[in-house]
C-alpha positions as CSV (number, residue, x, y, z in Angstrom):
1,X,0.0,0.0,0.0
2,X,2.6,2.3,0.4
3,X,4.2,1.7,-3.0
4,X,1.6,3.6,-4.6
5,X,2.2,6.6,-2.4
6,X,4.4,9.8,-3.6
7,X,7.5,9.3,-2.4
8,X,7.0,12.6,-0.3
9,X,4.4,11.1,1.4
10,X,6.2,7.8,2.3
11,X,9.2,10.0,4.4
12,X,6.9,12.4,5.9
13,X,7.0,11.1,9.2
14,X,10.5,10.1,9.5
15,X,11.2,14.1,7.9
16,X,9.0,15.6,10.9
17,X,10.7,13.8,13.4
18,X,14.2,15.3,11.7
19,X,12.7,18.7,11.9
20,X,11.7,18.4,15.7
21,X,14.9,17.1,16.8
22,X,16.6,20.1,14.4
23,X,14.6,22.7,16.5
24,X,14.8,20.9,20.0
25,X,18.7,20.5,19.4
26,X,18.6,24.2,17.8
27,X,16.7,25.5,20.9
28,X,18.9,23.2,23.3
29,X,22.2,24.9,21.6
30,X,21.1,28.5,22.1
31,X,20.0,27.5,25.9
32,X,23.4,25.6,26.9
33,X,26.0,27.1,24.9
34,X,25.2,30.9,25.3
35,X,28.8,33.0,24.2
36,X,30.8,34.3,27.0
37,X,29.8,37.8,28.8
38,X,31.6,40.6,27.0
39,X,33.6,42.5,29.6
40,X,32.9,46.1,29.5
41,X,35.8,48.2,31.4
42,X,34.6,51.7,32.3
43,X,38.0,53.8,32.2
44,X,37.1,57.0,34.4
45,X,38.3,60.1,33.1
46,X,41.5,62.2,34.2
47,X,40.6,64.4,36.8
48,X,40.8,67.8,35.4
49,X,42.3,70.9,37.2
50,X,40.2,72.4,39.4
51,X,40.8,76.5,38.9
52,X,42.5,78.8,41.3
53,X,40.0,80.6,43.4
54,X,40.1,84.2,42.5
55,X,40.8,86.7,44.7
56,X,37.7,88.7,46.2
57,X,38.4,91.9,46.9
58,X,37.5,93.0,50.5
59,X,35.9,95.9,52.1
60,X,37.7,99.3,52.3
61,X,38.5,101.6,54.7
62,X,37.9,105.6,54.0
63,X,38.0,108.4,55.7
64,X,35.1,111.1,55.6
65,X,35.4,114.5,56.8
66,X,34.0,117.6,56.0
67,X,30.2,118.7,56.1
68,X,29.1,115.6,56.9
69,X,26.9,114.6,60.0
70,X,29.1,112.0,62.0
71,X,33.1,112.3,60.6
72,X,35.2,109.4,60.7
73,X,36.4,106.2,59.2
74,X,33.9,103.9,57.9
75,X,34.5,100.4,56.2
76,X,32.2,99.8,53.0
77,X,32.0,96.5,50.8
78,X,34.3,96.8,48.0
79,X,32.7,98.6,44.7
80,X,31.4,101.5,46.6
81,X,31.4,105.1,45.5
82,X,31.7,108.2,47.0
83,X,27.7,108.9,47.5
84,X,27.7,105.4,49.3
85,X,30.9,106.8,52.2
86,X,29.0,110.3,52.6
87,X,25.7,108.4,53.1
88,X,27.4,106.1,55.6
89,X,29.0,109.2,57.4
90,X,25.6,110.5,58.0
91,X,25.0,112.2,54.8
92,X,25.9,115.7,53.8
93,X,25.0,118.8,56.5
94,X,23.1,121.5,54.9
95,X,25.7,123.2,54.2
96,X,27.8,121.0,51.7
97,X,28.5,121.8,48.3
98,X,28.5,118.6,46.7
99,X,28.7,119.5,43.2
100,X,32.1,120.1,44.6
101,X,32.9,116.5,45.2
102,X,32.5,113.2,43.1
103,X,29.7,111.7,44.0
104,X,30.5,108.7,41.6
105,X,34.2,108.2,42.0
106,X,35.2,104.5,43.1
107,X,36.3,104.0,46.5
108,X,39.8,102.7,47.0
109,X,41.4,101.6,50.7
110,X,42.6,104.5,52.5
111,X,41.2,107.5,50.8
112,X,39.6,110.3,52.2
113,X,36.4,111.8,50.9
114,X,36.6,115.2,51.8
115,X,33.1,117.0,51.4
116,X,33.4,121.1,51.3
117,X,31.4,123.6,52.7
118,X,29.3,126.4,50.4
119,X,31.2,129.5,49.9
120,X,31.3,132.2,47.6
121,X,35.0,131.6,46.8
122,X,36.1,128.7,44.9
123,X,37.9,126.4,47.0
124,X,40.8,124.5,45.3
125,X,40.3,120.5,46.0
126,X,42.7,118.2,46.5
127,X,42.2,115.8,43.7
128,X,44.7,114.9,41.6
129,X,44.9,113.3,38.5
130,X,45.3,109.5,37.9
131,X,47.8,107.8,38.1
132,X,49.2,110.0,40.4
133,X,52.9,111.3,39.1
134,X,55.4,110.3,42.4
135,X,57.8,112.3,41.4
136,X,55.9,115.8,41.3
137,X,53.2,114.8,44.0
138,X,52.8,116.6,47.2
139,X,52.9,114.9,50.2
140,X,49.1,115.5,51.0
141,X,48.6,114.2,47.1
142,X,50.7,111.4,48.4
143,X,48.7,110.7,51.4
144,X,45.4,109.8,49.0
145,X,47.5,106.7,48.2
146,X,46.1,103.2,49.5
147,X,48.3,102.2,52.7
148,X,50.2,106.3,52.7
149,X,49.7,107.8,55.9
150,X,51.4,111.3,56.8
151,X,54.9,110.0,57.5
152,X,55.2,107.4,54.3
153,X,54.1,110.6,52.4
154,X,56.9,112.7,54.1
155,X,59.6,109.7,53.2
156,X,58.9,109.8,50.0
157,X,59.5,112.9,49.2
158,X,62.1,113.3,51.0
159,X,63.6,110.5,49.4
160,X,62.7,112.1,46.4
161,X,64.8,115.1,47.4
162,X,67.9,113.8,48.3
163,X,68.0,111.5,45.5
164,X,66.5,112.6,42.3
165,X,63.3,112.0,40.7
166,X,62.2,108.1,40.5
167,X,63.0,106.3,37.5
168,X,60.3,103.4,37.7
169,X,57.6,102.5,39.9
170,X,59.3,100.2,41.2
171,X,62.0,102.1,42.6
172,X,59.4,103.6,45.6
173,X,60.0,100.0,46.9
174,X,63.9,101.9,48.4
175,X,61.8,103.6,50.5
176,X,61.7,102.8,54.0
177,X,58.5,101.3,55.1
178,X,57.8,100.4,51.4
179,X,57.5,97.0,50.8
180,X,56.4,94.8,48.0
181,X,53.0,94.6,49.2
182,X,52.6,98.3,49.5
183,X,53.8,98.8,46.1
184,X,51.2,95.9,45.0
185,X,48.6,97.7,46.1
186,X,49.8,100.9,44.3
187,X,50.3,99.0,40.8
188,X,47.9,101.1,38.3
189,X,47.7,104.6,40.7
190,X,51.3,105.8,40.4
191,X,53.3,106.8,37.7
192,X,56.9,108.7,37.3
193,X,57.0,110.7,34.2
């Protein structure tokens, strides 16, 4: 009876069983024989250079005197102006002239604001120009100088005297009681010409 039968149809049976076993030993081979993990190495990067911190400025230190209500030295955070010193002195008396003073210009440590009275006669201020020349300033020009008080002021031009005009900036730093860090502080506000 099976003679008469396609061959197709005489192997059918034994060709299904071969196709089961393919996909069961397929399947079995995926299941058992799975490829070995792939080993991921995280490298971390180079640390990178953390920036200097910059400097931040501090308050500074003026002096306020004049028509003003309470004279003295007040301490104001760095950036101030001139208004901001008068206003902490108290503000300006009634009798001030303060078209007379610079209500704008940029405090610097140690200055004095110096705030005039009304008169009829002009009054000559003490501002000079800047950078302020060391070899023709006066020792009360001098004195406006961050870190200059009266008797640095008087050295230097004295100094000044016996030896000649400067030739740099950075010959101030002969000065007794002139240091490196004075002269820092002065880089950009003095000038020999």
């Amino acid at each position: 009876m099976s003679e008469g039968l396609p061959p197709l149809e005489r192997y059918k049976n034994p060709i299904f069983v071969l196709l089961i076993l393919a996909i069961v030993g397929g399947a079995a081979m995926l299941i058992f024989h799975r490829p070995p993990p792939v080993t991921i190495e995280i490298v971390p990067r180079p640390p990178t250079a953390t920036p200097a911190p910059t400097d931040t400025p501090g308050p500074v230190r003026v002096y306020v005197s004049g028509e003003v209500s309470s004279p003295g030295i007040y301490e104001l955070p760095w950036g101030s102006i001139a208004r901001d010193a008068i206003e902490a002195a108290g503000g300006a008396t009634e009798g001030a002239d303060l078209d007379r003073v610079n209500l704008a210009q940029p405090l610097r440590d140690g200055i004095q604001i110096y705030v005039p009275p009304r008169s009829d006669e002009p009054v000559e201020t003490a501002t000079p120009a800047w950078p302020l020349n060391i070899n023709t300033a006066t020792a009360e020009e001098l004195e406006m100088l961050p870190h200059i008080g009266p008797t640095l002021a008087q050295r230097i031009v004295e100094f000044r005297e016996a030896n000649g005009p400067f030739e740099s900036v950075e010959e101030l730093d002969e000065v007794p009681g002139i240091g490196p860090a004075i002269l820092e502080e002065l880089e950009g506000l003095i000038t020999v010409e």
